[in-house]
C-alpha positions as CSV (number, residue, x, y, z in Angstrom):
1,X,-21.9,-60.1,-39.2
2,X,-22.4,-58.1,-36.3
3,X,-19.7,-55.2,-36.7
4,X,-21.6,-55.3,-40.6
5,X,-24.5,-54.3,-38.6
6,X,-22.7,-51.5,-36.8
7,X,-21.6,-49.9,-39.5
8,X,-24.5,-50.1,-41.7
9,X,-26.6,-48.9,-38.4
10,X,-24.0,-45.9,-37.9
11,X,-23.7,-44.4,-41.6
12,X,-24.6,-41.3,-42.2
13,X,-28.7,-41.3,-44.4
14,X,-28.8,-39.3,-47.5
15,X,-31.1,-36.5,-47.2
16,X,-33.9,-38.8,-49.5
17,X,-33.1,-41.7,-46.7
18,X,-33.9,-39.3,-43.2
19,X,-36.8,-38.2,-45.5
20,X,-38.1,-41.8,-45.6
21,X,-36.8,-42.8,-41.9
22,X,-39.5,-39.7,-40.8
23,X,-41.9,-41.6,-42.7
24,X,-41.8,-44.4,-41.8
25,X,-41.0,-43.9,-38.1
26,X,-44.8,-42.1,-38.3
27,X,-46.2,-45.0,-39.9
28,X,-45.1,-47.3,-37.3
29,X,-46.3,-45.2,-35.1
30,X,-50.0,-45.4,-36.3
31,X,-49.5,-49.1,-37.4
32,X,-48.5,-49.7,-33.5
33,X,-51.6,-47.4,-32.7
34,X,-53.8,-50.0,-34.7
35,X,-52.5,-52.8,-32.6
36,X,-49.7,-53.8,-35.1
37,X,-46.2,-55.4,-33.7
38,X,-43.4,-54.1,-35.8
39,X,-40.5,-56.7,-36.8
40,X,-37.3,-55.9,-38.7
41,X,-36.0,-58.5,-41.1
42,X,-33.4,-56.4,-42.0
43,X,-29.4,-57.9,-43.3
44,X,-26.2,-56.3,-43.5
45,X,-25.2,-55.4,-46.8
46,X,-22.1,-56.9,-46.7
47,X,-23.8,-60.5,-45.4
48,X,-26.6,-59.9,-48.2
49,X,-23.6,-59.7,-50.6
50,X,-22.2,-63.2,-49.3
51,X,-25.3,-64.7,-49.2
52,X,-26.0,-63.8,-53.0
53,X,-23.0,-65.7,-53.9
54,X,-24.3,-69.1,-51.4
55,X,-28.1,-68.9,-52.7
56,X,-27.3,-67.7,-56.8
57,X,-24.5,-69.3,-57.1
58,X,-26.0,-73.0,-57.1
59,X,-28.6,-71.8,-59.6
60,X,-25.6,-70.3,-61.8
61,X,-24.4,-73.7,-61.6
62,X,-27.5,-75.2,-63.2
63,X,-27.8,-73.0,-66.1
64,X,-24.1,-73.9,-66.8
65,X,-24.1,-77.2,-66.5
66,X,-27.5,-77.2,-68.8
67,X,-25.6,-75.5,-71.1
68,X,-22.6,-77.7,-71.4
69,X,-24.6,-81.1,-71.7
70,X,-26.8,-79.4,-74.2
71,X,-25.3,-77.6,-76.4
72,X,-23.1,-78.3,-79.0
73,X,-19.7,-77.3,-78.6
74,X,-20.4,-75.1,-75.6
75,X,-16.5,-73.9,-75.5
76,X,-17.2,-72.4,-78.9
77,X,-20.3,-70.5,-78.1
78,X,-18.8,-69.2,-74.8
79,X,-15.4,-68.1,-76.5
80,X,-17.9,-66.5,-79.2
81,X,-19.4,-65.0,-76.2
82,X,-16.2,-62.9,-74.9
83,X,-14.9,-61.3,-78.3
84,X,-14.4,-57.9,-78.6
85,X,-18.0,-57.4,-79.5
86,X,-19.4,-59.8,-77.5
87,X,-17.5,-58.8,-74.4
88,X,-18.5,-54.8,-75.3
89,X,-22.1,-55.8,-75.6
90,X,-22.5,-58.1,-72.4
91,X,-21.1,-54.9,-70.5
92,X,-23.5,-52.5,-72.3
93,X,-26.1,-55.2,-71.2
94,X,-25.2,-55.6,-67.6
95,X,-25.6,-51.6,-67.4
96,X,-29.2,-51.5,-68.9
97,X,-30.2,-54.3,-66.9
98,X,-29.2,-53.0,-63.4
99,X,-31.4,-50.2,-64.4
100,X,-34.2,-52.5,-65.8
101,X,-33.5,-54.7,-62.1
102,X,-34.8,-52.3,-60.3
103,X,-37.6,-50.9,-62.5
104,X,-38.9,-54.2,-62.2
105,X,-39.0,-53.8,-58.8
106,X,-41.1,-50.9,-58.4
107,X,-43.2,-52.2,-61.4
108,X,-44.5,-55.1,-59.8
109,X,-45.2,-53.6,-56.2
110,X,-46.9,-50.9,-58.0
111,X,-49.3,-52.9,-59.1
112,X,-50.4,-54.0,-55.6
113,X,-50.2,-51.1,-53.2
114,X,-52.9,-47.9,-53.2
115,X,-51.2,-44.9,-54.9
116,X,-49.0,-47.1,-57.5
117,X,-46.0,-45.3,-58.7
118,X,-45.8,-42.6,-56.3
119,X,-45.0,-44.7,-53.7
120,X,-42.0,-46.3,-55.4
121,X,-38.6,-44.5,-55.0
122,X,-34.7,-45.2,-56.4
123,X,-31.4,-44.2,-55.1
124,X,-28.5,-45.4,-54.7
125,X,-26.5,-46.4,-51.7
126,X,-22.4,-44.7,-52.4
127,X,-21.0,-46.5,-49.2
128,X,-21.5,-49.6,-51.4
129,X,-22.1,-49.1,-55.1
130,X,-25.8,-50.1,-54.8
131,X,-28.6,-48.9,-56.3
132,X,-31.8,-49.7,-54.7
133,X,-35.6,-49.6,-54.7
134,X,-37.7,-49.3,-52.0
135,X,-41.7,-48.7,-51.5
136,X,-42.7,-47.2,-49.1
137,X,-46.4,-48.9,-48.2
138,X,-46.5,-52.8,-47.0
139,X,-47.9,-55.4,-48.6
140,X,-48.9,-59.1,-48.4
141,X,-46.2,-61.9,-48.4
142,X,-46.8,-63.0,-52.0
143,X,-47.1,-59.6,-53.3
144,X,-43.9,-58.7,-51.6
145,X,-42.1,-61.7,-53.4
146,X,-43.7,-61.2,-56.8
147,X,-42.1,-57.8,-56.7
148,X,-38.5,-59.0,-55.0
149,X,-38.3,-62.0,-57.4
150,X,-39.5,-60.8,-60.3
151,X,-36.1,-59.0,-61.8
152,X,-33.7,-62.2,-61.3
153,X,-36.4,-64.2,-63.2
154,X,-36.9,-62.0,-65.8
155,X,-33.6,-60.4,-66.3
156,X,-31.6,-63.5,-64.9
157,X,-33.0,-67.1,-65.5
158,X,-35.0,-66.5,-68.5
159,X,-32.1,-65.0,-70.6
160,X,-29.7,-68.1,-69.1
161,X,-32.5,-70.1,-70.3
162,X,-33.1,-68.9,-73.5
163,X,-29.1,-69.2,-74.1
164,X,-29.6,-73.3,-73.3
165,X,-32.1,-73.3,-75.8
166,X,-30.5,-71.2,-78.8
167,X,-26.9,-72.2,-77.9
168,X,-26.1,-68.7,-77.4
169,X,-23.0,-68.2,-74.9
170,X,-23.6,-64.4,-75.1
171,X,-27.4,-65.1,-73.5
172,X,-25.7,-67.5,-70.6
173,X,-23.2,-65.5,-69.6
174,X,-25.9,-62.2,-69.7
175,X,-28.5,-64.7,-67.4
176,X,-25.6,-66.1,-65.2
177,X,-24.5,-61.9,-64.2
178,X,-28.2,-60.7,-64.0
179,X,-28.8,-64.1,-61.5
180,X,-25.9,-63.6,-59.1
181,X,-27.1,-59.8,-59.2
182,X,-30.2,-60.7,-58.1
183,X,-28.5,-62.9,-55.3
184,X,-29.4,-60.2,-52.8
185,X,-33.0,-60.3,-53.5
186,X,-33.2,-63.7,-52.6
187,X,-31.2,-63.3,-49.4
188,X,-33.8,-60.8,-48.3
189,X,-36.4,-63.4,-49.6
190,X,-34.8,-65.9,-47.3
191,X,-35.1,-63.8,-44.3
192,X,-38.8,-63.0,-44.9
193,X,-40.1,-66.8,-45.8
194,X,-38.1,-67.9,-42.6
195,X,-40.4,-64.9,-40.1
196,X,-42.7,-66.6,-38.4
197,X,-45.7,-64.2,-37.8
198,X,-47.1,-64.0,-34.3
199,X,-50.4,-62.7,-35.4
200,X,-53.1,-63.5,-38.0
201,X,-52.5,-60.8,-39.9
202,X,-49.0,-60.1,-41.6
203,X,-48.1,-57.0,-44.2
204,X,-44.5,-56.5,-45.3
205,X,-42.7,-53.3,-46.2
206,X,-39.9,-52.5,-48.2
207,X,-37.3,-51.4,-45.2
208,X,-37.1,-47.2,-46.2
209,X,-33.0,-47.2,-45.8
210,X,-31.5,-50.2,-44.5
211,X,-31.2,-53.5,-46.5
212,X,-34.6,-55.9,-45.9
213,X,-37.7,-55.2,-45.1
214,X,-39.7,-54.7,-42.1
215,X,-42.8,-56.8,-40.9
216,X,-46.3,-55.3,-39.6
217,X,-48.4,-58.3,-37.3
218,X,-51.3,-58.4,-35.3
């Protein structure tokens, strides 16, 4: 996915994005004063996209199958599911849960960095259709996954759950979009638990305009 890499490293940063790429140039810059090693686990967007499908798609599977072996008359439900209504509703859904995605980002790292909310920001990437959230101080590993994890499991499994349990297609469907839309996360997930830190000490940052996130060691 090199050329994906070109092009994502050659488009032209919104005025919010140069904003942040000051920033955070100045805090590597101290970090590095500090005796810190700077490492980007950054992904092209396109291979985060094709990745989503390879690491949510299996779990997609699960809730499906679940579904079919539990419920009764699954076909039913799921045809219930893409009515008029139903159809209308899952959209109206999917819409208020890309918002509440990435609310549920900056919720949970909020929680675990100095400063809160003020150091979570939103946008939203035109080149590809993709809205984002990013904070902008680093964190532990586990914090960092809490708040990277946190949406699909919320807004993704646990609906698809709760659809095998009531029988609800409607709820599948809903869990089965929210998880391949959190197929991304998990990509960037991937990347992080595979770094291998060099030092003792290892923080993780939300990467300020590119897709991943960056890794402070010493």
């Amino acid at each position: 996915m090199k050329d994906d890499r070109q092009a994502e490293n050659a488009r032209t940063l919104s005025a919010a994005e140069q904003r942040r790429k000051e920033e955070f140039e100045r805090l590597c810059a101290q970090m590095q004063a500090e005796g810190w090693q700077v490492t980007d686990l950054t992904v092209g967007v396109v291979y985060a996209n094709v990745m989503a499908v390879v690491l949510a798609g299996p779990l997609c599977a699960a809730l499906g199958l679940a579904f079919v072996l539990t419920v009764p008359e699954p076909g039913a439900a799921l045809a219930n599911a893409f009515g008029l209504w139903g159809t209308l509703g899952l959209l109206a859904a999917y819409a208020v849960c890309v918002v509440l995605h990435e609310l549920t980002h900056g919720f949970v790292w909020a929680l675990f960095v100095p400063g809160g909310w003020k150091n979570i920001e939103f946008g939203f990437m035109k080149e590809y259709a993709t809205p984002y959230c990013t904070c902008s101080r680093p964190m532990g590993r586990l914090q960092y996954t809490a708040g990277a994890l946190a949406p699909t499991l919320l807004l993704g499994v646990l609906p698809g759950v709760w659809g095998i349990l009531s029988g609800s297609g409607w709820w599948l469907v809903l869990g089965v979009f929210m998880t391949l839309a959190g197929g991304g996360d998990l990509t960037l997930l991937l990347k992080l638990w595979q770094h291998r830190p060099a030092g003792r000490q290892v923080l993780y940052m939300d990467h300020p305009w590119q897709v991943g996130s960056v890794a402070f060691e010493r």
